[in-house]
Biopython code that builds the backbone (N, CA, C, O; Angstrom):
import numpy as np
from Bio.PDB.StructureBuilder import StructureBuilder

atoms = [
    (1, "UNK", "N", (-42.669, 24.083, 8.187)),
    (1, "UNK", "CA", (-41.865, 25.274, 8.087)),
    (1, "UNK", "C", (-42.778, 26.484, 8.170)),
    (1, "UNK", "O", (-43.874, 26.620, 7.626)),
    (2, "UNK", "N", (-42.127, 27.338, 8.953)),
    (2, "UNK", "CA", (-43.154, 28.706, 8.994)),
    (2, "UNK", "C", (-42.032, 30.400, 8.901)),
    (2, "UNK", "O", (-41.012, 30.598, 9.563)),
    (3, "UNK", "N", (-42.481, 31.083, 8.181)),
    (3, "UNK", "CA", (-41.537, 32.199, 8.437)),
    (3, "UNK", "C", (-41.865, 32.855, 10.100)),
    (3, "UNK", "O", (-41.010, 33.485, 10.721)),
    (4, "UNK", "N", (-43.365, 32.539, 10.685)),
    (4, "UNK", "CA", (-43.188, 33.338, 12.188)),
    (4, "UNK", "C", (-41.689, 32.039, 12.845)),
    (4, "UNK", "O", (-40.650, 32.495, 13.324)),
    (5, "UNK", "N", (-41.845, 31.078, 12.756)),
    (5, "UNK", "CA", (-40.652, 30.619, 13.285)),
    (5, "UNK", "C", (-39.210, 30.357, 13.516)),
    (5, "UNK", "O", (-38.319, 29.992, 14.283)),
    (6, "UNK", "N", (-39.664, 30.899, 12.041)),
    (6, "UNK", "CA", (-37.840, 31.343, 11.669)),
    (6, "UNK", "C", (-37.164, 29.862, 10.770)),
    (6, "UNK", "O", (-36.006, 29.692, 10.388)),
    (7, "UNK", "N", (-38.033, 29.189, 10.665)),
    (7, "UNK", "CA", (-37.499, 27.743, 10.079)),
    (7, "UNK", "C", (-37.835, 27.810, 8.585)),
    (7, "UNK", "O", (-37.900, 26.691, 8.076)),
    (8, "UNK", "N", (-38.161, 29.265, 7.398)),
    (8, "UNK", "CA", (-38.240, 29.089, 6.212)),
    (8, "UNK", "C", (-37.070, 29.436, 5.618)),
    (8, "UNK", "O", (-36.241, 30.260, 6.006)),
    (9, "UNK", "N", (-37.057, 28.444, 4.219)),
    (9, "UNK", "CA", (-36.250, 28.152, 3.407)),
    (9, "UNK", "C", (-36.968, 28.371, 1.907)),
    (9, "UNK", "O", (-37.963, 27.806, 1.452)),
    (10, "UNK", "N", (-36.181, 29.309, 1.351)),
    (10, "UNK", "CA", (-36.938, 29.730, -0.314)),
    (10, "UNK", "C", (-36.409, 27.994, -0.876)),
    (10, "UNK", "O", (-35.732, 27.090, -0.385)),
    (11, "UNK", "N", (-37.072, 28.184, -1.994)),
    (11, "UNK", "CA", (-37.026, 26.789, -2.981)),
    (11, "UNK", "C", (-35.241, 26.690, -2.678)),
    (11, "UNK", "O", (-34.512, 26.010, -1.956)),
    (12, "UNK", "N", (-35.054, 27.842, -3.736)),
    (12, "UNK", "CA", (-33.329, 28.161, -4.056)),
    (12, "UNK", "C", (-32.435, 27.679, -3.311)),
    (12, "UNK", "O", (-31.478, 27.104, -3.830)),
    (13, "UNK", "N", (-32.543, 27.804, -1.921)),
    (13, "UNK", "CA", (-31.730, 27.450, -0.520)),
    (13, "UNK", "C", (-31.937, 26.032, -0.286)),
    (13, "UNK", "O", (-30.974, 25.416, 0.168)),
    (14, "UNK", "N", (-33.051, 25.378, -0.519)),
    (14, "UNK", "CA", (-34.000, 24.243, 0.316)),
    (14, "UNK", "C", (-33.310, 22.890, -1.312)),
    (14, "UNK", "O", (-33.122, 21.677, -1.225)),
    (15, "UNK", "N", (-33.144, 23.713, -2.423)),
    (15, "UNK", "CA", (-32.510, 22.709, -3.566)),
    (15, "UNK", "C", (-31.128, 22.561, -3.089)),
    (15, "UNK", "O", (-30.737, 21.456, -2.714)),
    (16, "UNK", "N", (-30.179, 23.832, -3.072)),
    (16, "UNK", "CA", (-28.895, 23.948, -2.402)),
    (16, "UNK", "C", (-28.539, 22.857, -1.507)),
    (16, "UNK", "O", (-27.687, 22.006, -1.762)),
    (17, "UNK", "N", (-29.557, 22.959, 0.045)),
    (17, "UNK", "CA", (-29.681, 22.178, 0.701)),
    (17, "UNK", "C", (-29.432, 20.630, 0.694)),
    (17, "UNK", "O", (-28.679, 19.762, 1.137)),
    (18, "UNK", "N", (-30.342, 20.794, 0.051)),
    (18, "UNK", "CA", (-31.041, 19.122, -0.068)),
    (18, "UNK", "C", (-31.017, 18.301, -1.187)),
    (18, "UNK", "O", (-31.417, 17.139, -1.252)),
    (19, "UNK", "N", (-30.279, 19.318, -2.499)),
    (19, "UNK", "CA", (-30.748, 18.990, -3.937)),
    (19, "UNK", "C", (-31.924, 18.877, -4.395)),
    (19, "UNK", "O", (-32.933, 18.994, -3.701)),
    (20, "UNK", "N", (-31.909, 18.574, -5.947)),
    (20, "UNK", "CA", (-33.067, 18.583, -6.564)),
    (20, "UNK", "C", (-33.871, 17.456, -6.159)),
    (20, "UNK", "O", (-35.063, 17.510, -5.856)),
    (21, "UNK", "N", (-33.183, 16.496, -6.174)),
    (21, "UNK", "CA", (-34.160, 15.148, -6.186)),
    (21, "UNK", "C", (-34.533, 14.860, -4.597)),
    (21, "UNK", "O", (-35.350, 13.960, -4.404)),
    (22, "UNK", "N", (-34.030, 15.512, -3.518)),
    (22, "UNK", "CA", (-34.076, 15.544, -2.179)),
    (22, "UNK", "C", (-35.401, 16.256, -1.901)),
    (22, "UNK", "O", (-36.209, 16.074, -0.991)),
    (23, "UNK", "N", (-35.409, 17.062, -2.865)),
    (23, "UNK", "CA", (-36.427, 17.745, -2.518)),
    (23, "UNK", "C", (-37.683, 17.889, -3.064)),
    (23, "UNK", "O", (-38.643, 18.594, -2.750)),
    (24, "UNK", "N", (-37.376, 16.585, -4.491)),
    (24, "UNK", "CA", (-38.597, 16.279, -5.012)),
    (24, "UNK", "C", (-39.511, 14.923, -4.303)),
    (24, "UNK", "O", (-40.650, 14.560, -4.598)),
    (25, "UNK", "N", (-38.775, 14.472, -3.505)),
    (25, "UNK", "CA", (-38.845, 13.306, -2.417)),
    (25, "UNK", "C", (-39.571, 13.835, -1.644)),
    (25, "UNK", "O", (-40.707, 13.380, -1.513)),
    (26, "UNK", "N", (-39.117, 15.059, -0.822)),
    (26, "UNK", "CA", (-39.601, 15.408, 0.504)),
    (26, "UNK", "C", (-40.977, 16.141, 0.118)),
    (26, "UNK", "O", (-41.967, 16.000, 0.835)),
    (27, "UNK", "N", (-41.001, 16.979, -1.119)),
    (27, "UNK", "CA", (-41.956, 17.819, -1.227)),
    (27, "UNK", "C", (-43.399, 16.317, -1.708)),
    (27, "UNK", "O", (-44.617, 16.490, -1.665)),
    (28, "UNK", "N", (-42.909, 15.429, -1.980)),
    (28, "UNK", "CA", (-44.408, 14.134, -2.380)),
    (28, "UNK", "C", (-44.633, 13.707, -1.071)),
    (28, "UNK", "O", (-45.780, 13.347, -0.806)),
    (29, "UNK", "N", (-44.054, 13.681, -0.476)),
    (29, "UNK", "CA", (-43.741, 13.302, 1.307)),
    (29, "UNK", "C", (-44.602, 13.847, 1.880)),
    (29, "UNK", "O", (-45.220, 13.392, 2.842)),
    (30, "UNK", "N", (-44.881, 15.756, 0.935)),
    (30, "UNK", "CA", (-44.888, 16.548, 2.661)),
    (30, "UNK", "C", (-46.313, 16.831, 2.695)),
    (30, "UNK", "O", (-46.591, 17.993, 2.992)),
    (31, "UNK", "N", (-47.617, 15.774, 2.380)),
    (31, "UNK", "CA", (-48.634, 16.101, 2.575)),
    (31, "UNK", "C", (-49.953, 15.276, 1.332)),
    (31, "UNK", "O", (-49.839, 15.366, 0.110)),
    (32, "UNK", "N", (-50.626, 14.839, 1.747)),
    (32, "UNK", "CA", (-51.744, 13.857, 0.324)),
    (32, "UNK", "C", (-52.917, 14.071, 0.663)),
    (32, "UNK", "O", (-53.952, 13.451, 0.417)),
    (33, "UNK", "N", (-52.708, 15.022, 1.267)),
    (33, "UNK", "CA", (-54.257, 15.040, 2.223)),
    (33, "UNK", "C", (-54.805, 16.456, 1.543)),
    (33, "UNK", "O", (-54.039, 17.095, 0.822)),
    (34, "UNK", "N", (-56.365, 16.996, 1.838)),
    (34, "UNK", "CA", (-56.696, 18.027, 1.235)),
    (34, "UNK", "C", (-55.826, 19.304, 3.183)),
    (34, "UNK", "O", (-56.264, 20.438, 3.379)),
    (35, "UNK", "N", (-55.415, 19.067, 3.547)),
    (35, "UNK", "CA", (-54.696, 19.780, 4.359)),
    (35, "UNK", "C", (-53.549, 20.362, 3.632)),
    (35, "UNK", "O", (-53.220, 20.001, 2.502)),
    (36, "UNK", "N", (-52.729, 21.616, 4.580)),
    (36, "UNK", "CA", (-51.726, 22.221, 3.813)),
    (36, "UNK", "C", (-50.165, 21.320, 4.189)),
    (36, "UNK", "O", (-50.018, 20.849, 5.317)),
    (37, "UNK", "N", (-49.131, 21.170, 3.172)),
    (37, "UNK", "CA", (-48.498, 20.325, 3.168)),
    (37, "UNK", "C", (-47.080, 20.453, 4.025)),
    (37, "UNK", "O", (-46.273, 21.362, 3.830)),
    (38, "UNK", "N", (-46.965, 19.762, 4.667)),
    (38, "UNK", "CA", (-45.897, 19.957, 5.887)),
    (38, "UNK", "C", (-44.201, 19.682, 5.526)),
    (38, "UNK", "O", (-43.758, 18.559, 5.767)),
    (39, "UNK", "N", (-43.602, 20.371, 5.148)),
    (39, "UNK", "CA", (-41.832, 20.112, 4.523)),
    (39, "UNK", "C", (-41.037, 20.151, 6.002)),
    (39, "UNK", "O", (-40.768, 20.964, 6.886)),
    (40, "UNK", "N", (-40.849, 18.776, 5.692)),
    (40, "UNK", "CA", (-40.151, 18.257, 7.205)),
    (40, "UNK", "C", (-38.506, 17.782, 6.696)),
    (40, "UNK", "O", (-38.198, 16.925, 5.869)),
    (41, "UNK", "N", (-37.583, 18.708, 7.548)),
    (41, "UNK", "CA", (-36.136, 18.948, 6.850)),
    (41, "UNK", "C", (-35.668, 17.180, 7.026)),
    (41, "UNK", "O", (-35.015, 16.601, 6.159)),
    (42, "UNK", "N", (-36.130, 16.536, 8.261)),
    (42, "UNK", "CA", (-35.614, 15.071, 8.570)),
    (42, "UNK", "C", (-36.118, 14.525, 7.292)),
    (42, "UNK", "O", (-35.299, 13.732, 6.830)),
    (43, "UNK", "N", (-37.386, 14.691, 6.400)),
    (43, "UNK", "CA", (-37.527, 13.647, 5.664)),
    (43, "UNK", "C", (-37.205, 13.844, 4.183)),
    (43, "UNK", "O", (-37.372, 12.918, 3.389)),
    (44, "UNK", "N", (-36.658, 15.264, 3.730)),
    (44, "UNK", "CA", (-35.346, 15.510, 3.076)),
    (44, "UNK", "C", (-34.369, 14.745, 3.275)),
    (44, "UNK", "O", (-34.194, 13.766, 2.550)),
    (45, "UNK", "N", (-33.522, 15.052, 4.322)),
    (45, "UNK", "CA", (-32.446, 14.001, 4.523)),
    (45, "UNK", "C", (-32.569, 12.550, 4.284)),
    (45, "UNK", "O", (-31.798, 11.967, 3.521)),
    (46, "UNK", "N", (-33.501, 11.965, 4.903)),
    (46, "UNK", "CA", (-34.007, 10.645, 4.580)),
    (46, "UNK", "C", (-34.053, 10.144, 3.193)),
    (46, "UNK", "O", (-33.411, 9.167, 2.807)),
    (47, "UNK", "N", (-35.016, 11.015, 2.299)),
    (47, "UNK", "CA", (-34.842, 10.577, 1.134)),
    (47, "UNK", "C", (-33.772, 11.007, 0.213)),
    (47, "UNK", "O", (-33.973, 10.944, -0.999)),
    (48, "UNK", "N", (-32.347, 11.556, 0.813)),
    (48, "UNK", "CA", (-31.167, 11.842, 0.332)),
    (48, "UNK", "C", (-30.714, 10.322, 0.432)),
    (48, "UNK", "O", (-30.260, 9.739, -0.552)),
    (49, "UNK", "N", (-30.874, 9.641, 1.806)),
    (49, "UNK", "CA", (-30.032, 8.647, 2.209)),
    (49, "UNK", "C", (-30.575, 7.660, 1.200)),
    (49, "UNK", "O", (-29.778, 7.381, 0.304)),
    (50, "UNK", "N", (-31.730, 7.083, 1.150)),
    (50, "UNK", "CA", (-32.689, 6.732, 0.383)),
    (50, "UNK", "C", (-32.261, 6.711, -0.950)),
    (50, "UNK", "O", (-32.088, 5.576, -1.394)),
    (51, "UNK", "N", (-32.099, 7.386, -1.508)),
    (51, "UNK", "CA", (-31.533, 7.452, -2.615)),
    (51, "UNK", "C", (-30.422, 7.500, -3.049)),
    (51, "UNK", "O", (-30.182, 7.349, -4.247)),
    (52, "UNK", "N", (-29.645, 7.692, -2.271)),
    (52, "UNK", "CA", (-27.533, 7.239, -1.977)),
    (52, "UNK", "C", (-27.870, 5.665, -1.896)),
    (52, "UNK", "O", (-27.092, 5.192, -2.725)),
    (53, "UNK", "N", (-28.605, 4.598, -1.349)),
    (53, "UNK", "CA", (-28.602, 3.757, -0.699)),
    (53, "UNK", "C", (-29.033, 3.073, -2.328)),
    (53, "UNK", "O", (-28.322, 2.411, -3.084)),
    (54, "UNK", "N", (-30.141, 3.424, -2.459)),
    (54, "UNK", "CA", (-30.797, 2.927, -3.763)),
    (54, "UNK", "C", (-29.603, 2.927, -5.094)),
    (54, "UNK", "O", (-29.694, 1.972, -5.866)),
    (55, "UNK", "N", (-28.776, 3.708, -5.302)),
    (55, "UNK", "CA", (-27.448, 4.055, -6.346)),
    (55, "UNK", "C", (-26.318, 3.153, -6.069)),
    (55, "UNK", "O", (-25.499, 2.835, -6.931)),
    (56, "UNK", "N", (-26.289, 2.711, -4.738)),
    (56, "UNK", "CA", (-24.622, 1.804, -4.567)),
    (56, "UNK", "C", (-25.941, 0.602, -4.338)),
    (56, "UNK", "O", (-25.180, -0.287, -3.953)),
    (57, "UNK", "N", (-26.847, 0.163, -4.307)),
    (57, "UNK", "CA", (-27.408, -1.000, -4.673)),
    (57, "UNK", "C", (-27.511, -0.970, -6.135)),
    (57, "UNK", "O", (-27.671, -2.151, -6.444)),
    (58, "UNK", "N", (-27.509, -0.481, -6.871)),
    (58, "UNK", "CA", (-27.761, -0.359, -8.468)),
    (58, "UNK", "C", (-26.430, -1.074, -8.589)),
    (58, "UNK", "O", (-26.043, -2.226, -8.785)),
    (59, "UNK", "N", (-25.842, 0.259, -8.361)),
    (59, "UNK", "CA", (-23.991, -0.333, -8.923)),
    (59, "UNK", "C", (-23.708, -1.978, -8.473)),
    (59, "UNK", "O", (-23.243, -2.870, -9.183)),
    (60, "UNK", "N", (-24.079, -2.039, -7.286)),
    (60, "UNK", "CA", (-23.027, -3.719, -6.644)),
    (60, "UNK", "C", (-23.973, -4.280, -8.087)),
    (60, "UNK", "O", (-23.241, -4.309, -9.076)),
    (61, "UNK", "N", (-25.289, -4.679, -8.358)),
    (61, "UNK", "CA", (-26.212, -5.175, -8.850)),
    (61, "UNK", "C", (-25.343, -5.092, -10.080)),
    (61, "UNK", "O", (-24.690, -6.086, -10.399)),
    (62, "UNK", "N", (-25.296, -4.262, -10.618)),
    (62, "UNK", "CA", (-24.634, -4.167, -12.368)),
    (62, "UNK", "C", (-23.085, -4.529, -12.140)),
    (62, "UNK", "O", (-22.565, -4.542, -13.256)),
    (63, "UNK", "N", (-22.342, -4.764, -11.366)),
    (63, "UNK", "CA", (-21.066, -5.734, -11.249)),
    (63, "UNK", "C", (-21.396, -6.694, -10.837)),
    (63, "UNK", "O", (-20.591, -7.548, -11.208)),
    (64, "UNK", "N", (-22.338, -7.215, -10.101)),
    (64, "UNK", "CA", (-22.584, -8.672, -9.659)),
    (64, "UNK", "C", (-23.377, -9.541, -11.121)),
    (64, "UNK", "O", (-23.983, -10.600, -10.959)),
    (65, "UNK", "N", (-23.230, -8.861, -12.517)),
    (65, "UNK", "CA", (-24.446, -9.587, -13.106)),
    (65, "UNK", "C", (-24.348, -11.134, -13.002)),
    (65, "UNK", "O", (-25.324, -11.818, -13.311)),
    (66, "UNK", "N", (-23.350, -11.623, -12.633)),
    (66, "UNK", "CA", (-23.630, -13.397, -12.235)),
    (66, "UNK", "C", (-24.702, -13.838, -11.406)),
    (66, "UNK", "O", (-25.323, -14.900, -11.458)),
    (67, "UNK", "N", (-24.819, -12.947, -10.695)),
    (67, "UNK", "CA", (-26.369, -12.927, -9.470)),
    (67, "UNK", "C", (-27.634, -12.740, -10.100)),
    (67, "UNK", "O", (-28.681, -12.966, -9.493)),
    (68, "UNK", "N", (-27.604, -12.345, -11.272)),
    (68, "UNK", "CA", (-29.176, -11.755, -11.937)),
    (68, "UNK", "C", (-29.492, -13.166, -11.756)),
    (68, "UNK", "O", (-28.908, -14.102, -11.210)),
    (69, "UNK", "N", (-31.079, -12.976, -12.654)),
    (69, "UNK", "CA", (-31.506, -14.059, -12.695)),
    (69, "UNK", "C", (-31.511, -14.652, -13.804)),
    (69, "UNK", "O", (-31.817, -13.981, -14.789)),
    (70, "UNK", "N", (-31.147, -16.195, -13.989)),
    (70, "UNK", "CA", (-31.288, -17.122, -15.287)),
    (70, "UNK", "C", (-32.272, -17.930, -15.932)),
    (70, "UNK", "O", (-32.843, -18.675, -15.135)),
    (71, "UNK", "N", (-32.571, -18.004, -16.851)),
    (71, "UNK", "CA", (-33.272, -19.206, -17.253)),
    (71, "UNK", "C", (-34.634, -18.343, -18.165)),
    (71, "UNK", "O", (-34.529, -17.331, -18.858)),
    (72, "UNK", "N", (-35.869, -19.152, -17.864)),
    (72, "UNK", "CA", (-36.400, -18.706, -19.591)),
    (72, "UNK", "C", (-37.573, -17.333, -19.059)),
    (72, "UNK", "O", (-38.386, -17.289, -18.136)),
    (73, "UNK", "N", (-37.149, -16.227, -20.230)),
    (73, "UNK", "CA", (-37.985, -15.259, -19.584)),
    (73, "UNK", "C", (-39.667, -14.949, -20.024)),
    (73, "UNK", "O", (-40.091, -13.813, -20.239)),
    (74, "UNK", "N", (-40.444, -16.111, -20.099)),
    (74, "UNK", "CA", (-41.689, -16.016, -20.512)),
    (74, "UNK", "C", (-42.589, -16.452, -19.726)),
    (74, "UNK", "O", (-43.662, -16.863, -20.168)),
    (75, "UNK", "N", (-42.263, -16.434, -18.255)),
    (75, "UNK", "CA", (-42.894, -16.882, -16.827)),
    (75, "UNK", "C", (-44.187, -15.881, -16.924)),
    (75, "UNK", "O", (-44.033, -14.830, -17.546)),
    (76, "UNK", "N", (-45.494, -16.178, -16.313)),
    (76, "UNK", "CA", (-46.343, -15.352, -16.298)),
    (76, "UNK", "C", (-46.083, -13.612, -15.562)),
    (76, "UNK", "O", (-46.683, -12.539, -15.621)),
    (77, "UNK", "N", (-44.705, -14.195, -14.821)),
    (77, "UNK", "CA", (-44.430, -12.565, -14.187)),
    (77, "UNK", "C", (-43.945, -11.679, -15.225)),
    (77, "UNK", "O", (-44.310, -10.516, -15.401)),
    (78, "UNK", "N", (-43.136, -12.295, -15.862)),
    (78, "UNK", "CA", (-42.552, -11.521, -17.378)),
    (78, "UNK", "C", (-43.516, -11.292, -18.153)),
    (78, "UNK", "O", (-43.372, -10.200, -18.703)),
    (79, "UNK", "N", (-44.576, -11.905, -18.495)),
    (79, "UNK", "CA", (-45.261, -11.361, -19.758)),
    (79, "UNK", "C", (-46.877, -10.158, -18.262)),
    (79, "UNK", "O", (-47.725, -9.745, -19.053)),
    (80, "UNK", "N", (-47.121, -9.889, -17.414)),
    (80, "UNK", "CA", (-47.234, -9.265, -16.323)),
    (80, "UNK", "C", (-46.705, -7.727, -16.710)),
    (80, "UNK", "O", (-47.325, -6.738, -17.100)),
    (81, "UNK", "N", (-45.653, -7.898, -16.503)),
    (81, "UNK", "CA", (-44.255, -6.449, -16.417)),
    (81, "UNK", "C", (-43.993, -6.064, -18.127)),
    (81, "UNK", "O", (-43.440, -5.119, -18.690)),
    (82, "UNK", "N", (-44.584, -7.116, -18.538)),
    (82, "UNK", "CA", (-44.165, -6.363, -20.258)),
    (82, "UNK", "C", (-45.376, -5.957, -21.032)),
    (82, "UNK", "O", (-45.590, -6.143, -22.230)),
    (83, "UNK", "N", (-46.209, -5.311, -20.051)),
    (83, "UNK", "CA", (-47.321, -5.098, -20.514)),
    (83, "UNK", "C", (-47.289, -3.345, -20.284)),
    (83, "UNK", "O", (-48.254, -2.660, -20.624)),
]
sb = StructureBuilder()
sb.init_structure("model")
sb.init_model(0)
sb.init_chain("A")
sb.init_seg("    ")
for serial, (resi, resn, name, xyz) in enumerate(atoms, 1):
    if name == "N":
        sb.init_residue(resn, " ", resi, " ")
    sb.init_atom(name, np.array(xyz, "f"), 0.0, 1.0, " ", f" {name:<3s}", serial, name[0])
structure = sb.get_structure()
């Protein structure tokens, strides 16, 4: 985004936009490098979808609990993750 191009967006507009969490996505997105960080509007959207996608997988998951998993929870992966 650049204001000579005409493609800037204040925070205010760019949350509006994209929301908060859209834009806490895009802004970790938009650069890791010691370079200056690039806010790319496609990968806003993306991590909108991304995260719509991630919420109706939650939900089916918490009505399907017959699908979890059964049996004894002291497998080396469990005591791993409960650390």
């Amino acid at each position: 985004m650049s204001k000579s191009t005409g493609n800037f967006l204040t925070l205010s507009q760019a949350i509006k936009k994209f929301s908060a969490d859209g834009m806490r996505l895009a802004l970790a997105d938009a650069g890791d490098t010691i370079e200056d960080a690039n806010f790319v509007e496609t990968m806003a959207d993306a991590g909108i979808l991304r995260l719509y996608t991630w919420v109706e997988w939650v939900k089916e998951m918490i009505a399907n609990q017959n699908n979890l998993r059964t049996g004894p929870t002291d497998t080396f992966n469990d005591r791993v993750f409960a650390r």
